[in-house]
C-alpha positions in Angstrom: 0.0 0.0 0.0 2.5 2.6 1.0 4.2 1.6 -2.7 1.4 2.4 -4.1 0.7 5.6 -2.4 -2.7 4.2 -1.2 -2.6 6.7 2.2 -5.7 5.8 3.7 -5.9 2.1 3.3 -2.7 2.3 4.8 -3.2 4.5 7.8 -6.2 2.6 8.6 -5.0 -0.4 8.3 -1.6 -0.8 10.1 -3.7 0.3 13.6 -4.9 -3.3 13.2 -1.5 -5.1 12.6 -0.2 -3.1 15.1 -2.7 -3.8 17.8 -2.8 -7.6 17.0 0.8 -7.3 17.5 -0.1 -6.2 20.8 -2.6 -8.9 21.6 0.1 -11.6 20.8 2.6 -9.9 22.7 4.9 -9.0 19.9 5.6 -12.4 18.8 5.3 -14.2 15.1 2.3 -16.2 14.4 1.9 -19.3 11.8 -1.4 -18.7 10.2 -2.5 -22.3 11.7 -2.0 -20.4 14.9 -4.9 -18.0 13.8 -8.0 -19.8 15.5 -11.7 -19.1 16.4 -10.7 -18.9 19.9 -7.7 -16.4 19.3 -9.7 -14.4 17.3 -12.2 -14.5 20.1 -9.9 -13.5 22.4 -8.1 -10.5 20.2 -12.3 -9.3 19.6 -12.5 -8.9 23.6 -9.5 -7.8 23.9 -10.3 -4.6 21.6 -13.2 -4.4 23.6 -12.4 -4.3 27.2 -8.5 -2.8 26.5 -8.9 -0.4 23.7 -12.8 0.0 24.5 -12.8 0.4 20.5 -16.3 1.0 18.7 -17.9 -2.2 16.8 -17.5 -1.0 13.4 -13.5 -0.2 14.3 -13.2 -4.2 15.9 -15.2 -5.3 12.7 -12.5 -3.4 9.8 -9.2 -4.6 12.1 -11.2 -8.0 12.0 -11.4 -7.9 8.2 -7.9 -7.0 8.1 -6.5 -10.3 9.4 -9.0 -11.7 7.0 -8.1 -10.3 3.6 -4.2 -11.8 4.9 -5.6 -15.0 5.5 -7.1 -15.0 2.0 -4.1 -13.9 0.4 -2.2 -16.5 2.4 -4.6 -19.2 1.4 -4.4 -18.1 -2.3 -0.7 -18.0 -2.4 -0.6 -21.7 -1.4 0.9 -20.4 2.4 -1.8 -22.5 4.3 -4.3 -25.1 3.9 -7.7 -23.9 3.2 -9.1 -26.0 6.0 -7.1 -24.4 8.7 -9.2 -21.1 7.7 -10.7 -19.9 10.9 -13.2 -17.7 9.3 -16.1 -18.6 6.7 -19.5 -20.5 7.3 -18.4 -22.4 9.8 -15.7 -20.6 11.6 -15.5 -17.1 13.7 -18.2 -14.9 12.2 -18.2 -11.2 10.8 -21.1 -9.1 10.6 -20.5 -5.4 9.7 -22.4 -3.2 12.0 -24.8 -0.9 10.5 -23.9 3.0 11.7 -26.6 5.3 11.6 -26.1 7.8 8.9 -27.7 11.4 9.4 -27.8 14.5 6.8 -29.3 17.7 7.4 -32.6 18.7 5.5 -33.8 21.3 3.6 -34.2 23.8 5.9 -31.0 23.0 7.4 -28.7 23.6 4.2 -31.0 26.9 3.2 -30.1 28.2 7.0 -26.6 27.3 5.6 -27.0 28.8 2.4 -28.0 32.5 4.1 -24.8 31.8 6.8 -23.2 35.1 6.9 -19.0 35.8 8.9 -16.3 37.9 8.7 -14.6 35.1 9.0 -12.6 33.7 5.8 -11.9 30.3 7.0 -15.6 29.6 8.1 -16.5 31.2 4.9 -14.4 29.1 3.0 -15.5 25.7 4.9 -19.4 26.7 4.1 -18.5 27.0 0.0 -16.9 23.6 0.1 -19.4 21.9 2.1 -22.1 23.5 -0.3 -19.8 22.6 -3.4 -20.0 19.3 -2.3 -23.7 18.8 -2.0 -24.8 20.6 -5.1 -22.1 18.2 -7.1 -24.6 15.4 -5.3 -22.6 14.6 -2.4 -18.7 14.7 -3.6 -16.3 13.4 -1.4 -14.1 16.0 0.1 -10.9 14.3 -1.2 -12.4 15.0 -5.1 -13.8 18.5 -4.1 -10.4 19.5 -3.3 -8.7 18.5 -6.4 -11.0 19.6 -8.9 -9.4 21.9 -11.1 -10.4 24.4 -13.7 -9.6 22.1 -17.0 -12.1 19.5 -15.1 -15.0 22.0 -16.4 -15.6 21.4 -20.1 -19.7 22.6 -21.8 -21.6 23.2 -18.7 -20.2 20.1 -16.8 -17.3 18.8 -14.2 -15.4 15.8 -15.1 -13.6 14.1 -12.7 -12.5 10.2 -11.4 -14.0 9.5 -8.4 -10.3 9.2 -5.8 -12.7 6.4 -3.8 -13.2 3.5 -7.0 -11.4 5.1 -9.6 -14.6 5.7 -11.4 -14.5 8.2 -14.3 -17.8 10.5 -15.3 -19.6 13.7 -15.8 -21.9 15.9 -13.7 -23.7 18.9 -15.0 -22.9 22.0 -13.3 -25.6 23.3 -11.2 -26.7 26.7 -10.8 -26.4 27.2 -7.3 -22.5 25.8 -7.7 -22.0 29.0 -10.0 -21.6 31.5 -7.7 -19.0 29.3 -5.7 -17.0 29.2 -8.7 -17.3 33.1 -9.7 -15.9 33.5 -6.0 -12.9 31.7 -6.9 -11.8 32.8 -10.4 -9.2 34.8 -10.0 -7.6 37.1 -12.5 -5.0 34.7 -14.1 -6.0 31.7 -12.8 -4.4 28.6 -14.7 -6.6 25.8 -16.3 -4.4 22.9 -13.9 -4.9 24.9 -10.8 -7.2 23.4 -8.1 -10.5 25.5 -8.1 -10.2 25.7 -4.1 -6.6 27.0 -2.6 -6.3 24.3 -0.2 -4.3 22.2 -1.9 -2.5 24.5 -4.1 1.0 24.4 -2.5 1.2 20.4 -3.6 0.5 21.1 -7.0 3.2 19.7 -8.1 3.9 16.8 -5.8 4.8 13.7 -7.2 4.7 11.6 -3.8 1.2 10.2 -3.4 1.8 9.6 0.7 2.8 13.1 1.0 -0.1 14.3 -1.5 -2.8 12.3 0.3 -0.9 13.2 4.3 -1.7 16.6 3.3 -5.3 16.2 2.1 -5.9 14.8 5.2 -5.1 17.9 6.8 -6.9 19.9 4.7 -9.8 18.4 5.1 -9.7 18.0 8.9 -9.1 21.9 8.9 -12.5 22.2 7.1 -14.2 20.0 9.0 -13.2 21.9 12.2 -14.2 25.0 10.9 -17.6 23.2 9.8 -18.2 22.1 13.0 -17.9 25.7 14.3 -20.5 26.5 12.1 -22.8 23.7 12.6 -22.6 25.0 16.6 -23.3 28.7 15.7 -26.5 27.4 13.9 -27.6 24.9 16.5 -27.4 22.3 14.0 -28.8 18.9 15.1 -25.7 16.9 14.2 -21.7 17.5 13.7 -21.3 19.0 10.7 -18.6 17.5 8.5 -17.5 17.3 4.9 -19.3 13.7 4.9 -22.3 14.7 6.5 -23.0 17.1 2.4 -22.8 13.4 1.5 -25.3 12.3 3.8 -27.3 15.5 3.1 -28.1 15.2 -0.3 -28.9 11.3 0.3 -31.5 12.6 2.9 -32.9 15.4 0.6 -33.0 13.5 -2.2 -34.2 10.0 -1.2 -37.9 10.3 -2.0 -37.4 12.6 -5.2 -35.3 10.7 -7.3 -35.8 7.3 -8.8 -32.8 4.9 -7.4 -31.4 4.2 -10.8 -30.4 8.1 -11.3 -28.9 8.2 -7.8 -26.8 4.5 -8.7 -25.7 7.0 -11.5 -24.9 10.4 -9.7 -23.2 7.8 -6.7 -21.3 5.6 -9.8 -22.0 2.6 -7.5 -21.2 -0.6 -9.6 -23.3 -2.4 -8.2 -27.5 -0.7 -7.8 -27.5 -2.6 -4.5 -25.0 -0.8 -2.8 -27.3 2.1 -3.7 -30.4 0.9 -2.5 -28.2 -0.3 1.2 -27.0 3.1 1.2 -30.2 5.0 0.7 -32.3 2.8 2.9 -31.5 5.1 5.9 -32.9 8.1 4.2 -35.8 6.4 3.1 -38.4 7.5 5.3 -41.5 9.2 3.3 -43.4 5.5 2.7 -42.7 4.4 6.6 -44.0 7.9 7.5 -46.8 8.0 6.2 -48.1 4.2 6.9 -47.3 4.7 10.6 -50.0 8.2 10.0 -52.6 5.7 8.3 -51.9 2.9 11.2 -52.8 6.3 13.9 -55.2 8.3 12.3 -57.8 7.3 14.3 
């Protein structure tokens, strides 16, 4: 991973080595030595030590899984000795509970009003985001001028390495008139925040300092969220969650498979199915008007 410059994988994944590590007090494991019951053990141990949350035990869980597999495929170990599977230790991801703000929430957002350049700055990226139907922050911060071509922003998704098209909304106009500068050069980044790394060639550095960027946003987010008594933490991920909330019951699924570029429509209809709420709503009304 860290060849390859994927950051992220590789931040979040070494926590889990390192912590199994830990568990096994620093000493080298045969993969036969990988049981249910040491598995068992490591999952209460993340509990009661590192009193981690479920969905953090579940991903350093699927981490020793995925090098079991590989193991497995590269003729290191039996199959049989596989201590995950049907009928071995079981993993079920947790489902988190995913909350955007509504309508009235991103108007009130819309009419924010500071002195304040950083906060300023945070709100037009958040907004950005959710009028481009929910862009990750990662791709908000390195779009670039040449990535608007006829009315529309082309970019590859930084998550699956998806390429596509999105039409450029009205109310993202504005946001973009606010940044053109005088002079500014088709392969610059639309937003400043990444502008001193335009020419880095080292993905970890690259990606290290998008991290920072975008925790520097969501700081100043969350100050904003307070000042307007928001019901939840605003973050760059919540605009995401936002436009999944807003636009659940307007759009049919297959257009929102498109604006998302899942693969896959299910992965759609499992993300969507906690914004979903305008059929439960109103049967629960017919069950109690009475």
């Amino acid at each position: 991973m860290e060849t390859e410059g994927n950051y992220n994988r590789l931040t979040a994944e070494r926590p889990a080595i390192n912590h199994f590590k830990r568990f096994c007090n620093g000493a080298d494991l045969d993969f036969i030595d990988v049981t249910i019951h040491k598995l068992e053990k490591f999952k209460a141990y993340l509990s009661s030590e590192l009193k981690v949350t479920e969905r953090t035990k579940f991903n350093y869980l699927i981490v020793i899984r995925t090098i079991y597999i590989r193991a497995i495929k590269n003729d290191l170990i039996d199959p049989t000795f596989y201590p995950f599977g049907e009928h071995g230790f079981k993993l079920k991801r947790p489902r988190s509970q995913k909350l955007g703000l509504v309508l009235e929430d991103i108007k009130r957002l819309e009419s924010f009003e500071t002195d304040d350049e950083i906060l300023d700055h945070a709100r037009n990226v958040f907004l950005f985001s959710f009028y481009f139907a929910g862009m990750r922050a990662s791709d908000v911060l390195q779009v670039k001028w040449s990535d608007l071509k006829n009315g529309r922003l082309y970019y590859v998704m930084s998550k699956n390495k998806k390429p596509g098209s999105i039409k450029i909304p009205e109310k993202a106009k504005p946001i973009l008139d606010l940044y053109k500068r005088p002079g500014s050069k088709k392969n610059e980044y639309i937003f400043p925040d990444m502008s001193p790394l335009l020419q880095e060639k080292d993905p970890i550095v690259f990606k290290k300092y998008l991290k920072v960027q975008i925790a520097r946003i969501n700081k100043a987010l969350k100050t904003i969220g307070n000042a307007l008594d928001f019901p939840i933490k605003l973050t760059m991920h919540v605009a995401r969650h936002s436009f999944a909330t807003i636009s659940g019951d307007k759009i049919p699924i297959q257009r929102l498979q498109e604006l998302y570029r899942h693969s896959n429509i299910t992965t759609t209809i499992n993300y969507m199915n906690q914004f979903l709420n305008k059929g439960s709503d109103e049967a629960l009304d017919q069950v109690l008007d009475y």
